[in-house]
Steps between C-alpha positions, in 0.01 A plus 500: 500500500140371461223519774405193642174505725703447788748776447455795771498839336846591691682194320381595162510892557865419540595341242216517259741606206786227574479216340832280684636491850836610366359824456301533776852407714651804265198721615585432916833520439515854368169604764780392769768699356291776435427418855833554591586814279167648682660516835594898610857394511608866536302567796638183699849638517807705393524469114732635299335721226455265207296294751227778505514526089416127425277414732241804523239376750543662809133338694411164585186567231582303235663200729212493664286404196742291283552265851127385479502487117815249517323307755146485320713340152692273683173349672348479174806314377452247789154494428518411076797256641291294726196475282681407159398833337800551261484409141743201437749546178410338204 
């Protein structure tokens, strides 16, 4: 994605290397199910064992980040949507 001048530098620090909104949906999509996969699942209830072997965080540490993160690339989505900032196909 190019610069304009009326780009804030949290739209294009976003997405600075996509180039179409197909991948920037692709990029949301797995920050929310990273999301997802981020929540201490183990510590919420009784699991059984295998439970505790795939998903490995136990805090709310890394939820706590990716939730913002998410947030902050769907914004800039909106943002490059409503101001016509994707390339068109040729």
């Amino acid at each position: 994605m190019e610069k304009t001048n009326d780009m804030p530098i949290w739209v294009y620090l976003a997405f600075s290397s996509i180039e179409a909104r197909r991948t920037a949906l692709i990029l949301i999509g797995a920050s929310a199910l990273f999301t997802l996969y981020c929540i201490p699942w183990v510590t919420l209830a009784e699991m059984p064992e295998w439970v505790g072997k795939v998903f490995r965080i136990d805090d709310w540490s890394w939820f706590a980040m990716m939730v913002p993160m998410t947030i902050w690339y769907w914004l800039a989505l909106r943002w490059v949507d409503k101001n016509a900032g994707w390339k068109l196909p040729e």
